[in-house]
N, C-alpha and C positions, 0 to 999 in steps of 0.2 A: 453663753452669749458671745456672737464671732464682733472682734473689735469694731467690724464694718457697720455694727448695729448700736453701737455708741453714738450717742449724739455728741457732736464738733464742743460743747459748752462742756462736755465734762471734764474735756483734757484743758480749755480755757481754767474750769475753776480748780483742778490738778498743778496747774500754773499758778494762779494765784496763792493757792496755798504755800508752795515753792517758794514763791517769794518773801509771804511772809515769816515762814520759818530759815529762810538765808538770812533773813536781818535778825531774827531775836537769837539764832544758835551761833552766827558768828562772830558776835562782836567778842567773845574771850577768846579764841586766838587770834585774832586782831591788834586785843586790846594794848599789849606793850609797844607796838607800832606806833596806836595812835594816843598812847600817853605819853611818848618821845616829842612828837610833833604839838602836840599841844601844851608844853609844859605842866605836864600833871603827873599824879600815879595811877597805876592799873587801878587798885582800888575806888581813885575818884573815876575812871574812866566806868567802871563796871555799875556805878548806879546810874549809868543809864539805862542798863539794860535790866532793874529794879523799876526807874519809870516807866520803860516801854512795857513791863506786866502791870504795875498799877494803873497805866493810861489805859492797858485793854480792859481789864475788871471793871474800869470805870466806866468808858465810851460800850461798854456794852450791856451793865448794866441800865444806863442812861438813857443811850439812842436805841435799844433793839427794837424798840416797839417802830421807829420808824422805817424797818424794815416790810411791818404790815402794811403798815400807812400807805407809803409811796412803791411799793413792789421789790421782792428784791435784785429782780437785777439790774433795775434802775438803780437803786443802793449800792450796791456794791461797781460800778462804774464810777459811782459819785466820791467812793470810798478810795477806789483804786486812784483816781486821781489826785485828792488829797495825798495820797501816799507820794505820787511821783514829788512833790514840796516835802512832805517830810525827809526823803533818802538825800534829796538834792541839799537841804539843812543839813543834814550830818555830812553829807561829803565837805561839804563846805563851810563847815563850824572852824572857829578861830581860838575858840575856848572852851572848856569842860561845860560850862552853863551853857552854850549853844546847843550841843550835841546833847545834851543831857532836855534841853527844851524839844528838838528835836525827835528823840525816842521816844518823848510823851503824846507827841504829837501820831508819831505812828501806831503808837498803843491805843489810840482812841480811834485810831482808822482803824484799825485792825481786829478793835474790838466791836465794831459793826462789819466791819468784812467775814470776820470769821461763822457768824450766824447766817449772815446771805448766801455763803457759799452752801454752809449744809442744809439749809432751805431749799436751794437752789437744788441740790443734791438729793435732796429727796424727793423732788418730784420733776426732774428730768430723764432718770432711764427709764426702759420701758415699762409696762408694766407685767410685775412676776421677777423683777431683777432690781429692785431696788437698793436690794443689801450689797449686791455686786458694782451697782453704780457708783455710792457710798465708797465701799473698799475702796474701787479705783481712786477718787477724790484724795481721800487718807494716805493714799502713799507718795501723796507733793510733801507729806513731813519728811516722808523715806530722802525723796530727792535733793532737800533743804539738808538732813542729818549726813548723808552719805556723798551726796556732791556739791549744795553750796559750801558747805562749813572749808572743804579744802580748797574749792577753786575761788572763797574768799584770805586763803592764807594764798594762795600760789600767784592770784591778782595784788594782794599788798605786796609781796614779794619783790615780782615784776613792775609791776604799775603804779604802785603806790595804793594804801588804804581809801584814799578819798575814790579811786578810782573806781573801787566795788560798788561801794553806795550809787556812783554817778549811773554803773551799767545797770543797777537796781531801778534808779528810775527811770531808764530809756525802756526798763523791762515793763514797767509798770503801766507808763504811759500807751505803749501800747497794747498790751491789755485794756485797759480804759477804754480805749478806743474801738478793740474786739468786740466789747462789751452793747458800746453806746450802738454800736452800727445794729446790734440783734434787735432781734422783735419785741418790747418788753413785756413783763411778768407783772402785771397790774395788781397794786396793794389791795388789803378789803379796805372797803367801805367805812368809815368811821375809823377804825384804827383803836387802840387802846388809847383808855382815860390817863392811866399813869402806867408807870415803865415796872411795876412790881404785881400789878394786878394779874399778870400769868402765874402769877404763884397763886392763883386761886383755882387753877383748871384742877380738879383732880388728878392725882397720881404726878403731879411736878415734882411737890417736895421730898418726895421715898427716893426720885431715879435723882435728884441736886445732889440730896446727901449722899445717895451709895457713889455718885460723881467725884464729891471732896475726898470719900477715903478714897478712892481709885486713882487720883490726879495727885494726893499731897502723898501717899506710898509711893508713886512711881518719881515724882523728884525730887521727894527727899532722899530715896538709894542711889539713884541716878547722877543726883550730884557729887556725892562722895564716893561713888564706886570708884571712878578714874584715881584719887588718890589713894584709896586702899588699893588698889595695884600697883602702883606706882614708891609709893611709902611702905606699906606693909608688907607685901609679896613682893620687891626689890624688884620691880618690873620697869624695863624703860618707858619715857611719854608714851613714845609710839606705838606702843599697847593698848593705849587708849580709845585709840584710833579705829585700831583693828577689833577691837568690844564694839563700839559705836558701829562697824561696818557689817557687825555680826547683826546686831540689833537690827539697822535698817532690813536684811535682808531678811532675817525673821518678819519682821513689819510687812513688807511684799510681797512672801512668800504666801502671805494670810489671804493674800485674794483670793488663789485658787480654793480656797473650803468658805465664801463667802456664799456660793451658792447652796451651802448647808444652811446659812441662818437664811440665806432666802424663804428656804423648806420648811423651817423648824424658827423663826420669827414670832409665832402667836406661841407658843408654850409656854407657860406662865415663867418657870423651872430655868429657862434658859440663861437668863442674864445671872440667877444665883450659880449657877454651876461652870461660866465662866470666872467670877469673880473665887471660885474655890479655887480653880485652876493656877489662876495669878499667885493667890493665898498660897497654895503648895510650893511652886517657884521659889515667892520665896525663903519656905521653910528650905528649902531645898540648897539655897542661897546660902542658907544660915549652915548649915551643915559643910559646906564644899565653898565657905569662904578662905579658907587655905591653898584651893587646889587653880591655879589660872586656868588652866583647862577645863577643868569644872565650871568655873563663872563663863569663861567663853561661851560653852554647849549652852548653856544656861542661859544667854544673852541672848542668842536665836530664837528658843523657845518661847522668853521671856518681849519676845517684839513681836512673835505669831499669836500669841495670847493677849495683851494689851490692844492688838488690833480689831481683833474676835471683839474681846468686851467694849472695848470705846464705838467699833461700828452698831452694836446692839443695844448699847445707853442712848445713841444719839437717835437712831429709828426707833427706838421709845418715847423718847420726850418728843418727836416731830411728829408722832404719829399722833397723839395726846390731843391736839384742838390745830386745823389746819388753817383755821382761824388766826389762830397766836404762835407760829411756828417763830414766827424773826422773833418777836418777845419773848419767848421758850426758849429759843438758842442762845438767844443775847443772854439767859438768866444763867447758862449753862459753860459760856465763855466768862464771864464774872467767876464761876465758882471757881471754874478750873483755873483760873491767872488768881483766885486769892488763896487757891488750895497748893499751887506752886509758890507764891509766896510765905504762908505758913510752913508749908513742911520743909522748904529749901532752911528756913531759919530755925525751928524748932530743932529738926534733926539734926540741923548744923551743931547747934549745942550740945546732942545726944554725943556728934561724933566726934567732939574735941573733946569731951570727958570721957565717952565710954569707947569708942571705938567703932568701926563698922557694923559688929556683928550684932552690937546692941540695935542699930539703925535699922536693920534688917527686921529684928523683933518689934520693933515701933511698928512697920512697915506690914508685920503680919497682926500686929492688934489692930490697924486699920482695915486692913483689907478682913478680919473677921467681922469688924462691926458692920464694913457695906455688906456681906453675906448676908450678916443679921436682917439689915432693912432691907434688901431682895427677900429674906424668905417671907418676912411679916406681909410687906408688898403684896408680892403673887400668892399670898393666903387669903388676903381680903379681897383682891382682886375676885379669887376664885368666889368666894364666897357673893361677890356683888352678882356674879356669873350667875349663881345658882340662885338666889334670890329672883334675878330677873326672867329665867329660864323657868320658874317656877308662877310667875305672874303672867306668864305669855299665854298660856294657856288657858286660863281663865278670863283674859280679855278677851280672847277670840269665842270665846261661846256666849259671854256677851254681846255680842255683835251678832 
């Protein structure tokens, strides 16, 4: 697919992604900046960025449905602009409790923006390229992980911390405004009764939970990796860095073999044999957690495989009821902002008793159990296949 045949909204909702992953990944190197100025510590500074995951879990379990209701790209305009008041709140918080209301505030925008966009994403490229349109979307995290997170230390540097958040929201507002000027994407009709009832579409709750272990594995290692290099492998910060930059470009690299799940999309088989892939990783991890080099290589591979299976979870569940797509997504940013918060805390405890290498083995008992519920999945699946392949025939000579 030649970029010329992308439609202009995909690199719009590529932006917005961007944006919202510049606010949720940069407020830790920020954060001694702006515990200086606010009289506070990092630590009280850092629960905001605890509420801005429990605002999104919440605002998207909450609101996703009114992504159906009212359309989502009317949504996600509505959304983008609340945001430009949230960024504008943190730039300009006077105290730990503003900025900390603040982040809550964009976790609930954000937790209805993140479903409209891959709504939005799923049925904007053409058709036959869907997975590739998808990819491109996914890698505003790349942009967020690999350029906002420094050019939000190099703007506090220079400019001062408030001054990030302010360009946040000059970014935001005009987006909002890219947004409002398009043609809208009209909701259905009626809309859902309550915000949980998409967990009644068949096949939701297999791809939620293979979600949880995919989302609470990847930050619960994720979080601790920078200090096992750092601490245990006597590695400087700025190693950190350099892993994170490896990651990203694993993550982008994944678009080019996007047009593989294009191909191979309907295969029951597919999502379990990504999710093995990850799973090996990080046995792989566990084995070559001594070698920095080893984690490095590791970390590219490990961001072209999370890519693979997070674009093929999420064209699962949107493809599921076109119907309940914003509901569906909304149910699926909930899981993944409660499975970041379980596993950031649980493995956290793993890894101040036991060490990284244990985190690692959490990390592949979870990603075995999502295997698990992929293969159960696409066995029933198959089987509903063969049931209904088996009844078709028999109607038709009725007739």
């Amino acid at each position: 697919m030649p970029l010329s045949a992308i439609p202009s909204i995909v690199w719009t909702l590529t932006g917005c992604i961007g944006l919202i992953g510049s606010n949720s990944l940069a407020l830790g190197p920020i954060a001694p900046a702006m515990a200086d100025a606010l009289g506070t510590s990092v630590q009280t500074v850092m629960i905001a960025s605890a509420a801005f995951g429990l605002g999104t879990a919440g605002g998207a379990l909450a609101l996703g449905q009114l992504i159906d209701r009212i359309g989502p790209q009317r949504m996600l305009a509505i959304t983008m602009l609340l945001m430009v008041f949230g960024f504008a709140g943190a730039g300009a918080a006077v105290g730990p409790e503003m900025l900390i209301a603040a982040q809550f505030g964009l976790g609930i925008a954000a937790g209805v923006a993140l479903p409209a966009i891959y709504t939005l994403a799923a049925v904007s490229g053409p058709p036959g390229h869907e997975s590739r349109t998808l990819g491109i979307v996914l890698t505003g995290w790349t942009l967020s992980m690999v350029g906002g997170v420094p050019l939000s230390a190099l703007i506090a540097d220079t400019l001062g911390w408030r001054a990030f958040y302010f360009i946040l929201a000059g970014a935001a507002l005009l987006t909002a405004g890219a947004l409002a000027r398009r043609t809208d994407t009209k909701g259905a009709a009626g809309g859902l009764q309550t915000p949980l009832s998409a967990l009644k579409v068949q096949g939701v709750l297999p791809l939620l939970a293979i979600c949880a272990c995919f989302m609470a594995s990847f930050y619960g290692v994720y979080a601790y990796l920078g200090d096992h290099l750092h601490v245990d492998l006597g590695m400087p910060v700025s190693a950190n860095g350099l892993a994170t930059i490896l990651y990203g470009i694993g993550f982008s690299a994944a678009v080019l073999l996007d047009r593989f799940i294009d191909a191979h999309i309907a295969r029951p088989l597919l999502l379990s044999i990504l999710m093995i892939l990850v799973t090996a990783i990080f046995l792989l991890m566990f084995a070559l957690s001594g070698s920095f080099v080893g984690l490095l290589v590791l970390m590219a591979v490990w961001g072209l495989a999370n890519h693979l299976g997070l674009n093929v979870l999420i064209m699962r569940l949107t493809s599921l009821d076109p119907q309940q797509r914003g509901a569906i997504m909304g149910l699926n940013s909930a899981v993944t902002y409660l499975a970041l918060f379980a596993g950031t805390i649980s493995l956290g405890e793993v890894y101040a008793s036991q060490g990284f290498r244990s985190v690692v083995l959490c990390a592949v008992g979870l990603m075995l159990a999502g295997v698990a519920i992929s293969l159960i999945a696409a066995r029933r699946g198959a089987a509903v296949k063969r049931d209904a392949e088996r009844r078709q025939p028999a109607s038709s000579q009725s007739l």
